[in-house]
N, C-alpha and C positions, 0 to 999 in steps of 0.2 A: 494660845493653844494649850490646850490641860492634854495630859495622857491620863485617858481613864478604865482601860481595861485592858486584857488578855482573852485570846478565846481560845478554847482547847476543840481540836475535831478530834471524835471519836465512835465510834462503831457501837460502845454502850453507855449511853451516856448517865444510865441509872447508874451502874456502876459506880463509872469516876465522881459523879455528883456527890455519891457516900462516901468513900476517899477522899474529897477533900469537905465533905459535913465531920464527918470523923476525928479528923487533923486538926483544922481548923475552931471548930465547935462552934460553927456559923451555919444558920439554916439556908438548904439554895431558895430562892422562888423562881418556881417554875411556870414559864410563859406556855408553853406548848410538851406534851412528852418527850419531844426533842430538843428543849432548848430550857435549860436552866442557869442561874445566875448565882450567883455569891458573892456578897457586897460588905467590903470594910468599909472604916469610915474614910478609908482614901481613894480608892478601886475597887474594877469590880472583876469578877474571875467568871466568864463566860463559857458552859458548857455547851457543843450542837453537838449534834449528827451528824456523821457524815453526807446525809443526803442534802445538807441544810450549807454546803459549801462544797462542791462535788467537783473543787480544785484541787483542795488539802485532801492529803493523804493519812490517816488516825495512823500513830502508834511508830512516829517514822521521827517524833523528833532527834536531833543528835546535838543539839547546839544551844538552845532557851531553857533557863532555870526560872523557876517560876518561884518566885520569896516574900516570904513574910518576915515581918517584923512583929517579936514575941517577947511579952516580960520576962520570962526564962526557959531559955532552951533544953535545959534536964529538966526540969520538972515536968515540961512537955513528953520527954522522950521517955519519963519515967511513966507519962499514963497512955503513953499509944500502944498496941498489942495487934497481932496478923497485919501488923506493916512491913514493907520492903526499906529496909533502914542500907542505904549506901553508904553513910559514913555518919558513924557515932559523932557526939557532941564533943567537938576539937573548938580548940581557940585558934582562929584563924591566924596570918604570920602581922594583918593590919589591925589585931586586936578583935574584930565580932566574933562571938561564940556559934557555931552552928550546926546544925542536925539537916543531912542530905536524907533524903526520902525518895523512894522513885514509887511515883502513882502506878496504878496498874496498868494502864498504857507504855510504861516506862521512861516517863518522864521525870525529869529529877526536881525533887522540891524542897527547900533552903528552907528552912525554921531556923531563925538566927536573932540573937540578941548584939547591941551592941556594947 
């Protein structure tokens, strides 16, 4: 068994799509106007619509960090700009550096070096 993705439900998905093109500096490919993807070389980070899982609820999470793994976490944070920054680049208490983001859905996202 591989784990190979994450998928965000959300109400605009053009939106978050640029949020995490932005961040990331990964282009999505998009399958449908509701359904985009963003693919590292380990995972892949799955955008819908809410009409496209009309279980999930968009913009409701409280509990899942969604993280990457980044050559360096300031340099990162030194070229991101009209981001929601929830916690500047700390060194964590087990040693990884990292930069909390919360997408515009408000969900939190970990830019973290180790």
């Amino acid at each position: 068994m591989n784990f190979v993705s994450i998928r965000i439900i959300t109400a605009d998905v053009a939106r978050l799509v640029g949020f995490y093109e932005k961040t990331t500096g990964l282009a999505a490919s998009w399958a449908t106007p509701e359904f985009a993807t963003i693919t590292t070389g380990v995972a892949t980070l799955a955008i819908g619509a809410e009409r496209t899982v009309p279980l999930a609820t968009p913009a409701t999470n409280r509990s899942v960090i969604v993280e990457f793994l980044v050559d360096d976490v300031d340099a990162l944070h030194a070229t991101l700009v009209d981001v929601d920054v929830a916690m500047p680049p700390t060194t964590m208490p087990w040693g990884n550096r990292s930069l909390l983001l919360r997408d515009p859905d408000g969900n939190l996202v970990n830019f973290f070096t180790r």
